[in-house]
C-alpha positions as CSV (number, residue, x, y, z in Angstrom):
1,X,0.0,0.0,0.0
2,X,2.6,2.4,1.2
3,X,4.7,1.4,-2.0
4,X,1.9,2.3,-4.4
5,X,1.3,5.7,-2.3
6,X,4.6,6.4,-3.3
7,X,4.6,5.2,-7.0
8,X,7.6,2.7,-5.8
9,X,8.1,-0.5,-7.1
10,X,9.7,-3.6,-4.7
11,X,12.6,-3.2,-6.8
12,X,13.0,0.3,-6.0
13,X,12.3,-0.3,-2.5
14,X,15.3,-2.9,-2.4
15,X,17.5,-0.8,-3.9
16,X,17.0,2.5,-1.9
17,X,17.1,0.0,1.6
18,X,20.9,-1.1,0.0
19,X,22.1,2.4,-0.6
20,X,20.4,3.6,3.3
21,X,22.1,0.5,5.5
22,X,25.1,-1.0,2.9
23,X,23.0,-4.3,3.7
24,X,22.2,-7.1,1.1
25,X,18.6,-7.4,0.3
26,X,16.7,-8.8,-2.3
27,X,13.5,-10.3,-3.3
28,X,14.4,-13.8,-1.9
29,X,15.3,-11.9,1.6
30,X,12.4,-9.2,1.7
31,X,10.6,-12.4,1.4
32,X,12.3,-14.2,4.2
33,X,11.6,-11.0,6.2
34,X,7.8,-10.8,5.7
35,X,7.3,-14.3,7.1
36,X,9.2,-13.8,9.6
37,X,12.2,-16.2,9.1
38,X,14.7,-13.3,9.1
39,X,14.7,-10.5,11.5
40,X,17.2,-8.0,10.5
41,X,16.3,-5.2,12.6
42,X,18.6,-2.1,10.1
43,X,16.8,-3.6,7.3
44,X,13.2,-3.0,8.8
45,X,13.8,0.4,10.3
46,X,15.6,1.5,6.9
47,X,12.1,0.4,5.2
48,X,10.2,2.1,7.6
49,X,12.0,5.1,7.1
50,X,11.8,4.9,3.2
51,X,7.8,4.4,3.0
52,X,7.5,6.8,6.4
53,X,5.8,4.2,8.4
54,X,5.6,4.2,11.9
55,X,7.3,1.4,13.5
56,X,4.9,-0.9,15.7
57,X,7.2,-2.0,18.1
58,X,4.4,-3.3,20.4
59,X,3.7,-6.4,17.8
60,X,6.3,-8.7,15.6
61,X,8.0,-5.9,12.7
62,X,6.6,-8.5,9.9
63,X,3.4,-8.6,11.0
64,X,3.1,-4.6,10.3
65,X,5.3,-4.9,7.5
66,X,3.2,-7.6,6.4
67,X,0.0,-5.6,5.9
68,X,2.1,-2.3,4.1
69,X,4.1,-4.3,1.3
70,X,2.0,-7.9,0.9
71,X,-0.3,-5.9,-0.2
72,X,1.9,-4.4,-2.5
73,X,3.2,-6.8,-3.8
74,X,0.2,-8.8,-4.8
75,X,-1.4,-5.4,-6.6
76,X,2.2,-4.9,-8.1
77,X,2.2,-8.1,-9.9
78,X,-1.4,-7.7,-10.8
79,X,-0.3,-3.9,-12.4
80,X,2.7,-5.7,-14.2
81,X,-0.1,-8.5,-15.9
82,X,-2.0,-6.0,-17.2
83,X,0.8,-4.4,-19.0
């Protein structure tokens, strides 16, 4: 959601979260993140910085991030079949 608010693309996303932290992160990882098998802490804050999302520290970071990109993502590939 916050991704199409912005007119950003995942890809974008990746590579603006690489040039904030110096970290490695791509689809595969961002991935790993939103399920919650990888918790890299830099990563999520740099992402919540990027979209200007207020970190929910009260509940896991995926499940927030969850419900910001997910949603993205599915609408993004829906956007890119339609082309």
């Amino acid at each position: 959601m916050k991704l199409l608010q912005r007119g950003m693309k995942q890809t974008e996303l990746i590579q603006a979260v690489q040039s904030d932290t110096g970290l490695f992160l791509d689809d595969s990882y961002l991935y790993k993140i939103l399920r919650g098998e990888r918790k890299p802490e830099k990563i999520i804050q740099s992402i919540c910085k990027i979209l200007e999302i207020e970190q929910n520290t009260e509940n896991e970071p995926q499940m927030w991030l969850q419900t910001h990109l997910r949603k993205q993502t599915k609408k993004e590939r829906e956007k890119q079949n339609d082309q």
